[in-house]
C-alpha atoms as a printed R data frame, in Angstrom:
    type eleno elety resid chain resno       x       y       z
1   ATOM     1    CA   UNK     A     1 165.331  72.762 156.859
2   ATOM     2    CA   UNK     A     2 162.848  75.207 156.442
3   ATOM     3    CA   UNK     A     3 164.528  77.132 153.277
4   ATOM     4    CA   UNK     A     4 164.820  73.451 151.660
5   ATOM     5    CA   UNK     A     5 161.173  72.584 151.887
6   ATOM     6    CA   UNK     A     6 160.084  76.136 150.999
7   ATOM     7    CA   UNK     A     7 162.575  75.241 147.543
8   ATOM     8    CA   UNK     A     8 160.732  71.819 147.349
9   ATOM     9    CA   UNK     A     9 157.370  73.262 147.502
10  ATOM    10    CA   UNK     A    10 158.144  76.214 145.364
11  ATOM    11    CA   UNK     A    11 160.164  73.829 142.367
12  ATOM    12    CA   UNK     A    12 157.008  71.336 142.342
13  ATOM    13    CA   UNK     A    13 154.189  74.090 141.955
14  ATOM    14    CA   UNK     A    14 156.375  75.390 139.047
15  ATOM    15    CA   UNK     A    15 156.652  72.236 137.377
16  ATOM    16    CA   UNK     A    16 153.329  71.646 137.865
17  ATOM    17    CA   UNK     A    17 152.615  74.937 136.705
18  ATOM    18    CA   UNK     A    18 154.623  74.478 133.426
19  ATOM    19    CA   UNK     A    19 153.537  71.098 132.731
20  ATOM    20    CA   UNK     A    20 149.956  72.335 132.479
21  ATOM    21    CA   UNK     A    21 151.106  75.442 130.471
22  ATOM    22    CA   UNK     A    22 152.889  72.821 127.911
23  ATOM    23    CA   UNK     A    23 149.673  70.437 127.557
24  ATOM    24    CA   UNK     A    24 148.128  71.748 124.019
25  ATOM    25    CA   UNK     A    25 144.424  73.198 124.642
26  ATOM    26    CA   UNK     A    26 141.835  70.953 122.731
27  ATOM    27    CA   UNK     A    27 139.972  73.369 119.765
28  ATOM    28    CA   UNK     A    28 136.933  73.980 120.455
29  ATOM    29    CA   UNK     A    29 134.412  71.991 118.274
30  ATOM    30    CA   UNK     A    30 132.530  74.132 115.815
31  ATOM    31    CA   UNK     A    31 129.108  72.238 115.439
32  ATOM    32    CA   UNK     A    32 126.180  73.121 112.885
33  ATOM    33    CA   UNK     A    33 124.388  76.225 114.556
34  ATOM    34    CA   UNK     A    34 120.687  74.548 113.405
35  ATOM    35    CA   UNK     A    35 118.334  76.730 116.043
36  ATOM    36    CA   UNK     A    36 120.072  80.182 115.047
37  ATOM    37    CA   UNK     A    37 119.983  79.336 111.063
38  ATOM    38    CA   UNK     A    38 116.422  78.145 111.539
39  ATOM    39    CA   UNK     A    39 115.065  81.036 113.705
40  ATOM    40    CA   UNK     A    40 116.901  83.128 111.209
41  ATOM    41    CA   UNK     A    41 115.178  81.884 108.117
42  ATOM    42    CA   UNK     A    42 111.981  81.430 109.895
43  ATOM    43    CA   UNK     A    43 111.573  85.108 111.455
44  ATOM    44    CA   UNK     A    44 112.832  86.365 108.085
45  ATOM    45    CA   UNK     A    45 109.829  84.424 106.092
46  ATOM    46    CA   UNK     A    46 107.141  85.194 108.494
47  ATOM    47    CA   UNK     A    47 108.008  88.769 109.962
48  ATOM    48    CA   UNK     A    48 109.897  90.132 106.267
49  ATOM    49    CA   UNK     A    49 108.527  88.602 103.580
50  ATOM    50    CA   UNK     A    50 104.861  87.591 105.237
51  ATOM    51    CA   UNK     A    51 104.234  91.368 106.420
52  ATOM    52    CA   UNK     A    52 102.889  92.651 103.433
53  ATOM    53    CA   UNK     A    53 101.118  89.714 102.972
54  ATOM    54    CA   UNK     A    54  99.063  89.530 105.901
55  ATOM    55    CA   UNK     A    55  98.673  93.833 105.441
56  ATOM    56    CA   UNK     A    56  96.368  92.683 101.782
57  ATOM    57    CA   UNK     A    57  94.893  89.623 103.402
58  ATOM    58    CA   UNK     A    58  93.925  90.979 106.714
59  ATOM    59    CA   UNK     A    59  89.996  93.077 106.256
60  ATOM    60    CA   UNK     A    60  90.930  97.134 106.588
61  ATOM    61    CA   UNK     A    61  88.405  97.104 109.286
62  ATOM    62    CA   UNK     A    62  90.647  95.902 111.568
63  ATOM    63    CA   UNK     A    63  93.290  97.841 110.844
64  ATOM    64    CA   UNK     A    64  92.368 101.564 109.790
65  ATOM    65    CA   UNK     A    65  94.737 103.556 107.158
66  ATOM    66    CA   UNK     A    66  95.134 105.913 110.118
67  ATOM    67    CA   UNK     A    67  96.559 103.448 112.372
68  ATOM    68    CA   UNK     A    68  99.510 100.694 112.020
69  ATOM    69    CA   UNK     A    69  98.564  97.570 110.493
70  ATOM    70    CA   UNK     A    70  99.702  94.133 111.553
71  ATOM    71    CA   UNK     A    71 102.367  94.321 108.796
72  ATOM    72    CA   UNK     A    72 104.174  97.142 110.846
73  ATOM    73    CA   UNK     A    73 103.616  94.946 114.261
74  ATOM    74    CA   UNK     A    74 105.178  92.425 111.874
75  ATOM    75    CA   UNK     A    75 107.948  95.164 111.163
76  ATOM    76    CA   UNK     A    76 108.784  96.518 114.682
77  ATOM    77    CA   UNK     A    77 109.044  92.367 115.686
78  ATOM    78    CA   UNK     A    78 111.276  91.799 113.390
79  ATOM    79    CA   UNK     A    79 113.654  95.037 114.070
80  ATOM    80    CA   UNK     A    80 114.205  93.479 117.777
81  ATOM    81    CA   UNK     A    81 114.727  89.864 116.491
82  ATOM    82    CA   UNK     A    82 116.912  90.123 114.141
83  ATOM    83    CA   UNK     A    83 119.718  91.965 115.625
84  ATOM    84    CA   UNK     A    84 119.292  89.808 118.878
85  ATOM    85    CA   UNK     A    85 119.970  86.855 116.674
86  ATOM    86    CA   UNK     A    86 122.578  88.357 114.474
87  ATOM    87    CA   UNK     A    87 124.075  89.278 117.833
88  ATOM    88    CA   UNK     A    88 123.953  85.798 118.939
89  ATOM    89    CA   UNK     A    89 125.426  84.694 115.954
90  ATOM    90    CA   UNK     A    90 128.489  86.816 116.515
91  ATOM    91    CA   UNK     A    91 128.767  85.484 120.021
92  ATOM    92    CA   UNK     A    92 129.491  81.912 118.100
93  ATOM    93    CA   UNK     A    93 131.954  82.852 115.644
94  ATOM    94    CA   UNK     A    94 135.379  80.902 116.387
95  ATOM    95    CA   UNK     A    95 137.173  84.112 115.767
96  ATOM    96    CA   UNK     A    96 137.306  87.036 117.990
97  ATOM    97    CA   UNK     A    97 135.581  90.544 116.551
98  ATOM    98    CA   UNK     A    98 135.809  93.591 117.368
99  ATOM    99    CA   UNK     A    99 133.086  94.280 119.604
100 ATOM   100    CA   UNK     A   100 132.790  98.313 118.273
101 ATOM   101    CA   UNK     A   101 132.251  97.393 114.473
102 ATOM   102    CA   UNK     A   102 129.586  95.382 115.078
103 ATOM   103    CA   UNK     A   103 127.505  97.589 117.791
104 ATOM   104    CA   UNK     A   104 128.118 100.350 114.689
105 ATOM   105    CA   UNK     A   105 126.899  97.753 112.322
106 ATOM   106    CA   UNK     A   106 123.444  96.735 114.780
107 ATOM   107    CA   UNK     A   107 123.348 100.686 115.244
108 ATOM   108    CA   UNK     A   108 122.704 101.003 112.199
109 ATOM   109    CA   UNK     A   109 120.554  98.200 110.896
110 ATOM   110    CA   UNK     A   110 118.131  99.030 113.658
111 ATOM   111    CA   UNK     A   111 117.923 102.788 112.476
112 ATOM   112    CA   UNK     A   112 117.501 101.660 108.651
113 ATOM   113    CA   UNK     A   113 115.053  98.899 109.565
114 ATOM   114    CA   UNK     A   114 113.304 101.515 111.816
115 ATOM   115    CA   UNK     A   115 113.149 104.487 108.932
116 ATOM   116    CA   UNK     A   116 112.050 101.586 106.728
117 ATOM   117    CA   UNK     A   117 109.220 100.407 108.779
118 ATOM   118    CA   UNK     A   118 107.764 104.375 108.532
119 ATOM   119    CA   UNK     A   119 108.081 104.562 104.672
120 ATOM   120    CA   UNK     A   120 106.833 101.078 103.450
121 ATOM   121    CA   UNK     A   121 104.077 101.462 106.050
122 ATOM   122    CA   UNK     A   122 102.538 104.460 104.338
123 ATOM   123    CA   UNK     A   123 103.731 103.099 101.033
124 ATOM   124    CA   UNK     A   124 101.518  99.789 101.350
125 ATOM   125    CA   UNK     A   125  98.739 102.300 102.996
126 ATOM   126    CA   UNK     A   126  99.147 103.794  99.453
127 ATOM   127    CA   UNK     A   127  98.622 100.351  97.378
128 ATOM   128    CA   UNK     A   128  95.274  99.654  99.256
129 ATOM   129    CA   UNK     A   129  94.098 103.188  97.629
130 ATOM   130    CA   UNK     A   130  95.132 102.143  94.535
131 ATOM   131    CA   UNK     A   131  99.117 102.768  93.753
132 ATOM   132    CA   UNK     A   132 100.592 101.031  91.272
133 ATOM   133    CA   UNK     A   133 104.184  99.775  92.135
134 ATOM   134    CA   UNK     A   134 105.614  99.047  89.564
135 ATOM   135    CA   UNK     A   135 105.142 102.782  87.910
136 ATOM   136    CA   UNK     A   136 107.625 105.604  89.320
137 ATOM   137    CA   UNK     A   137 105.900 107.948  91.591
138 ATOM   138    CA   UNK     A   138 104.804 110.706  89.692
139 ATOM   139    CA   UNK     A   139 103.429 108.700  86.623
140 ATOM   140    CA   UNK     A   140 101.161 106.900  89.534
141 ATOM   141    CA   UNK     A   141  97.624 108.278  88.693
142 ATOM   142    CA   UNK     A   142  96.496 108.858  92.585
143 ATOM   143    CA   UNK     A   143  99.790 110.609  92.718
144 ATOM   144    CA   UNK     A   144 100.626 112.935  89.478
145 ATOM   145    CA   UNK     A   145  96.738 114.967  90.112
146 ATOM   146    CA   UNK     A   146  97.808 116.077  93.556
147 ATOM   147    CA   UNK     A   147  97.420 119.714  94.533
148 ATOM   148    CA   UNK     A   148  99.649 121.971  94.945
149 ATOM   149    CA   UNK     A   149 102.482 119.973  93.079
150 ATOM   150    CA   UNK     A   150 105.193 119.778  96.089
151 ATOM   151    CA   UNK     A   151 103.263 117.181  97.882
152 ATOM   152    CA   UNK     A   152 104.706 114.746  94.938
153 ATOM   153    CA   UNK     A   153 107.766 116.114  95.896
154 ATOM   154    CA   UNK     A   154 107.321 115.111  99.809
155 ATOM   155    CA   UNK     A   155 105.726 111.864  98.235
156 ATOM   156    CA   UNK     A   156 109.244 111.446  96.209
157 ATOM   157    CA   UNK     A   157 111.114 112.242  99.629
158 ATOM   158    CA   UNK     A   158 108.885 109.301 101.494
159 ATOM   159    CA   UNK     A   159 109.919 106.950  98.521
160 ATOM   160    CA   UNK     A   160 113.963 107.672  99.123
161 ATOM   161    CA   UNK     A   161 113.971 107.149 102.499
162 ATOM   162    CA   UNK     A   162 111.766 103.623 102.413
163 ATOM   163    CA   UNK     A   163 113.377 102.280  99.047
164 ATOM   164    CA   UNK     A   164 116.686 103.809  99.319
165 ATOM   165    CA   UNK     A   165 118.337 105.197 102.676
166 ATOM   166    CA   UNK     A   166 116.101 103.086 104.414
167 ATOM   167    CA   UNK     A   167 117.631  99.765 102.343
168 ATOM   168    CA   UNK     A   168 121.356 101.236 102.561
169 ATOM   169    CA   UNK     A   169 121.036 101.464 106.407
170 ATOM   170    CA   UNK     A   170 119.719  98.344 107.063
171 ATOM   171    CA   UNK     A   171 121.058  95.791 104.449
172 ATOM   172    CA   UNK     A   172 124.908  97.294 104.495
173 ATOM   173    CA   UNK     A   173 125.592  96.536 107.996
174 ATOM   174    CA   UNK     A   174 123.357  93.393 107.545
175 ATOM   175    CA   UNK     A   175 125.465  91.811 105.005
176 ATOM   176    CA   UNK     A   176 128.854  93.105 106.810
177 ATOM   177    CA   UNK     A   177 127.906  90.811 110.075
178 ATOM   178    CA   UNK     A   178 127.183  88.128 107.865
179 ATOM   179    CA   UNK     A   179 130.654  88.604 105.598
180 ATOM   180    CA   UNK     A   180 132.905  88.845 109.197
181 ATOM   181    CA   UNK     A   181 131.044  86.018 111.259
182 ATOM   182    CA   UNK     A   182 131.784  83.916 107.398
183 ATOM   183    CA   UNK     A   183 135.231  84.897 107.710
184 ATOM   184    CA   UNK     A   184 135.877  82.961 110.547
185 ATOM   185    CA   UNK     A   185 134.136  79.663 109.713
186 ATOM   186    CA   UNK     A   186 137.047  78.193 108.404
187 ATOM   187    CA   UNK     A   187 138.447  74.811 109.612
188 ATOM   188    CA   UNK     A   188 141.221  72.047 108.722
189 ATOM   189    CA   UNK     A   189 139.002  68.961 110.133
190 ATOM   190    CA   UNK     A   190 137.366  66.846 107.733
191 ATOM   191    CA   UNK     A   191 134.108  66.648 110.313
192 ATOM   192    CA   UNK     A   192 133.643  70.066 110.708
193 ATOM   193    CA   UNK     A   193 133.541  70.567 107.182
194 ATOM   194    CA   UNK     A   194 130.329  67.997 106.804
195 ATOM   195    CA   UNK     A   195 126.952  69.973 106.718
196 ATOM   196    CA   UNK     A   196 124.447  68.189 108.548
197 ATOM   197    CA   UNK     A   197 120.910  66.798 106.988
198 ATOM   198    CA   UNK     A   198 119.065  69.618 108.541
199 ATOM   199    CA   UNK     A   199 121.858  72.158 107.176
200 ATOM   200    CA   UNK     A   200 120.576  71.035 103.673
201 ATOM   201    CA   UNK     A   201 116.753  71.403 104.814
202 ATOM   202    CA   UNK     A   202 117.048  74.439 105.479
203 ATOM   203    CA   UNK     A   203 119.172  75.237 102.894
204 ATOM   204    CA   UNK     A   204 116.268  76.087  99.961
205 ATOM   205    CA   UNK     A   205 114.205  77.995 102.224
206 ATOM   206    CA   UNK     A   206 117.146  80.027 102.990
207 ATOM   207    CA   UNK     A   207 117.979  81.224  99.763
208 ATOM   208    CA   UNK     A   208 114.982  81.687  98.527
209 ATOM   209    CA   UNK     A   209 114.412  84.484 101.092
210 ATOM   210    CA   UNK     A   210 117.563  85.714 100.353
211 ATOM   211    CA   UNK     A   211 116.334  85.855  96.564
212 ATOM   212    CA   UNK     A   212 113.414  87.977  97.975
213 ATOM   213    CA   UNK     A   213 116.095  89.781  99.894
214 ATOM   214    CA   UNK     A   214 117.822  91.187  96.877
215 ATOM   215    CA   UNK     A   215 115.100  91.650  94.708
216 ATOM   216    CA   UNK     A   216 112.723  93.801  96.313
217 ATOM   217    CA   UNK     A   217 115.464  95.533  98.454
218 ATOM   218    CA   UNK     A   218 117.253  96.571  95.496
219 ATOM   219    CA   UNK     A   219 120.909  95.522  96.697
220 ATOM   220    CA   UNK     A   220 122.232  93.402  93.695
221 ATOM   221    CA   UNK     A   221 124.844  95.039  93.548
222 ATOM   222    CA   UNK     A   222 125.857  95.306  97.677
223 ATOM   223    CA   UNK     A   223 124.840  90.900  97.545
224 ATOM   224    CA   UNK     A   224 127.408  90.437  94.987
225 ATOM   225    CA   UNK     A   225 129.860  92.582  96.183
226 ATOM   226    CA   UNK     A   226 129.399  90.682  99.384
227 ATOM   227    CA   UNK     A   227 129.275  87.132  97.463
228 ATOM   228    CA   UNK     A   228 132.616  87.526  95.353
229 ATOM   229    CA   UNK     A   229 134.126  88.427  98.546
230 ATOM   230    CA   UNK     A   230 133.005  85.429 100.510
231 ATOM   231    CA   UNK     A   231 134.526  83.911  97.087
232 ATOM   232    CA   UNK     A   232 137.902  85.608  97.157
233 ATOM   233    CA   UNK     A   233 137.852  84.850 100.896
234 ATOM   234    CA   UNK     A   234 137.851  80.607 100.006
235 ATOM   235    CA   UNK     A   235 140.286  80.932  97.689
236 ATOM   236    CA   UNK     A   236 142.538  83.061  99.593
237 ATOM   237    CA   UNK     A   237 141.671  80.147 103.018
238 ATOM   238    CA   UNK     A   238 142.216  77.323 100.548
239 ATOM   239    CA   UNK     A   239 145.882  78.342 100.058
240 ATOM   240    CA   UNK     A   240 146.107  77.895 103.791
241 ATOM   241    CA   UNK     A   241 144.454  74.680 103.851
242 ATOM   242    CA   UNK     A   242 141.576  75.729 105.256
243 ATOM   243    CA   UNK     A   243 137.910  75.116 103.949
244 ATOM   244    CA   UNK     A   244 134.347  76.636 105.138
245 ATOM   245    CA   UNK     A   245 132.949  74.382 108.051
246 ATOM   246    CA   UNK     A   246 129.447  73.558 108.071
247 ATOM   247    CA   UNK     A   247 128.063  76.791 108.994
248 ATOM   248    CA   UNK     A   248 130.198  78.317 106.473
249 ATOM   249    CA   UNK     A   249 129.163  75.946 104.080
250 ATOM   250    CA   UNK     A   250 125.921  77.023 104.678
251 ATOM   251    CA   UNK     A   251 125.903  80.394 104.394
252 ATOM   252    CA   UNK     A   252 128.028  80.268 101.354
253 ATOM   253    CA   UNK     A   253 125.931  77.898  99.663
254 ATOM   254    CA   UNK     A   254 122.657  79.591 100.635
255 ATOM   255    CA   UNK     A   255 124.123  82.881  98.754
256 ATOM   256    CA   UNK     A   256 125.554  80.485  95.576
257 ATOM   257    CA   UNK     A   257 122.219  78.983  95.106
258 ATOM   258    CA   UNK     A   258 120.438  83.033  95.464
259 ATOM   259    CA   UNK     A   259 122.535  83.882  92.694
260 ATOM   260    CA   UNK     A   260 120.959  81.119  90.585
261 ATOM   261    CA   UNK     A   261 117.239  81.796  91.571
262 ATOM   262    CA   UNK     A   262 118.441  86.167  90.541
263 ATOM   263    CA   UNK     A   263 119.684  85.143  87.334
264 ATOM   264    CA   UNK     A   264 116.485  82.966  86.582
265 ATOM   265    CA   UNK     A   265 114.092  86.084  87.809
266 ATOM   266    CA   UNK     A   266 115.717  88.051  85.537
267 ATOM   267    CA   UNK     A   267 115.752  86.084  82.643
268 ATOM   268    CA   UNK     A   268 112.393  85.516  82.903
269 ATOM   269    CA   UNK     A   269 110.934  89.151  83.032
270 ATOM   270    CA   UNK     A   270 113.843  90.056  80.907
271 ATOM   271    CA   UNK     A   271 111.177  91.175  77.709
272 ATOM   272    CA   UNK     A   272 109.253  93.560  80.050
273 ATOM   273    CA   UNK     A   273 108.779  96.557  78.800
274 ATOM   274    CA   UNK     A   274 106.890  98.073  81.810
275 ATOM   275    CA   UNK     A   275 108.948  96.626  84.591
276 ATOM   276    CA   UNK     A   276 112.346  97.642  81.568
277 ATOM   277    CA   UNK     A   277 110.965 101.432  81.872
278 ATOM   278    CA   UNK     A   278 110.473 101.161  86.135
279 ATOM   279    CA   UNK     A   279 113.777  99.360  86.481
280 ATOM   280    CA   UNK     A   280 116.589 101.480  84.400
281 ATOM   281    CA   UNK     A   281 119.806 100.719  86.156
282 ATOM   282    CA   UNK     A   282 123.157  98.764  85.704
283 ATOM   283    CA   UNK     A   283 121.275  95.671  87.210
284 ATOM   284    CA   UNK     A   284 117.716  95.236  85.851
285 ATOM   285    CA   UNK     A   285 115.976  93.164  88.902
286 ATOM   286    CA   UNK     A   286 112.485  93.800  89.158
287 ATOM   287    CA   UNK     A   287 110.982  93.531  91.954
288 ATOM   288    CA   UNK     A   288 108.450  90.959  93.226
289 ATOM   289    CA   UNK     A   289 105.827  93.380  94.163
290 ATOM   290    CA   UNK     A   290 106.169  95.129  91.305
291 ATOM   291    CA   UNK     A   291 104.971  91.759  89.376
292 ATOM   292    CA   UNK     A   292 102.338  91.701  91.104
293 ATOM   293    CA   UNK     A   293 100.781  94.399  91.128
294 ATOM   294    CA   UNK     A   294 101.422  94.804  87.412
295 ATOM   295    CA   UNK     A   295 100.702  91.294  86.469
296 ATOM   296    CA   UNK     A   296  98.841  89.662  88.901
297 ATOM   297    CA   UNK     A   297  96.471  92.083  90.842
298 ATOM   298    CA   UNK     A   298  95.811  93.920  87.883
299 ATOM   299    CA   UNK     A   299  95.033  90.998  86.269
300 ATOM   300    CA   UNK     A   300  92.034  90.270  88.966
């Protein structure tokens, strides 16, 4: 009698057991991730592109050459933000990641950012006494009468590792986040696919940071190498029947519309013949500082 009920009990808790294995798991809803995208954009305007600002506006008094100015406060801010949020972002993706590329990739946007924040502090230091961006380093005049020579050297060496190494380290991994959490906004349901009013708000502000982005960083080429894959990525989901959902619309839309705002930069300093000299590579995209302090400060 015992043996039978201990079958009874045992058949019943399998069934039971099966039937919930059987019952299809609802998806997960992917909704609109507003408060990341705007924290994003909003950090990136007022700790990125406002630090250099508020170094020129700002009286030196309160902030000596000899000590950091609030445009490095700005700086080491934004160095702790930003991978806490690109972290967060990760956390949301609907795909799973591997957890070691992207500790390599925060690993090493923090050390860029970080060698970055050394070399365009002393480099803005430098514009308050005078240097002209938008001339190479040793045709700047407070530069090419310095005694002995090798200091321009070590002046050459603080000018790769803030506009080069610096911008490698920090944007590559930057961008590489941003192409993998992409990769898995893709979707089948009509809803998901809808970007919300506030996704279009925030839309313009976002790539027009990104335009700043890619102009003064210097990384045409590593934005459109990261653009025409987002691009090959669609086409390849569309054979699938997939499309971007609304945070993939976003992001891909925000770099579509960056593209546009480049190509208009460009075209209009395309006659320069100062920023034609400073700029001689495969992609000539001045940069914005560089307009102004050849255009606009000099101007004054």
């Amino acid at each position: 009698m015992q043996d039978v009920r201990w079958r009874r009990g045992r058949e019943s808790h399998s069934t039971a057991r099966v039937s919930k294995e059987n019952v299809p798991q609802k998806k997960k809803k992917q909704h609109f991730h507003f408060d990341l995208w705007f924290c994003l954009t909003l950090q990136n305007w007022i700790l990125d592109f406002g630090r250099p600002i508020v170094m020129i506006v700002l009286p030196l008094e309160w902030f000596p050459l000899n000590k950091p100015s609030a445009g490095d406060y700005f700086h080491m801010a934004y160095n702790v933000i930003t991978p806490f949020l690109m972290l967060k972002l990760i956390e949301r993706s609907p795909r799973v990641v591997s957890r070691t590329a992207i500790y390599i990739c925060i690993i090493t946007f923090v050390m860029g950012a970080s060698i970055h924040l050394v070399g365009d502090s002393i480099n803005h230091r430098l514009i308050l006494s005078g240097y002209q961006l938008h001339l190479s380093v040793r045709e700047n005049p407070i530069i090419k009468d310095l005694k002995p020579a090798s200091l321009i050297d070590s002046f050459e060496l603080l000018y790769y590792y803030d506009e080069h190494l610096g911008h490698l380290l920090w944007y590559i991994p930057f961008f590489i986040i941003l192409f993998i959490y992409f990769s898995g906004c893709f979707s089948s349901s009509e809803e998901q696919r809808k970007m919300p009013v506030s996704g279009w708000l925030l839309l313009g502000p976002s790539a027009l940071y990104y335009w700043y982005l890619v102009t003064e960083g210097q990384i045409t080429e590593l934005f459109l190498l990261t653009f025409f894959a987002m691009v090959a990525t669609v086409m390849f989901q569309r054979y699938k029947g997939l499309s971007p959902d609304s945070n993939g619309h976003f992001l891909f839309y925000s770099f579509g519309v960056t593209v546009l705002l480049v190509t208009l930069w460009v075209a209009f300093l395309w006659n320069d013949p100062v920023l034609r000299h400073k700029y001689p590579r495969l992609f000539y995209v001045p940069e914005p500082w560089s307009y102004y302090t050849l255009h606009i400060r000099n101007s004054h």
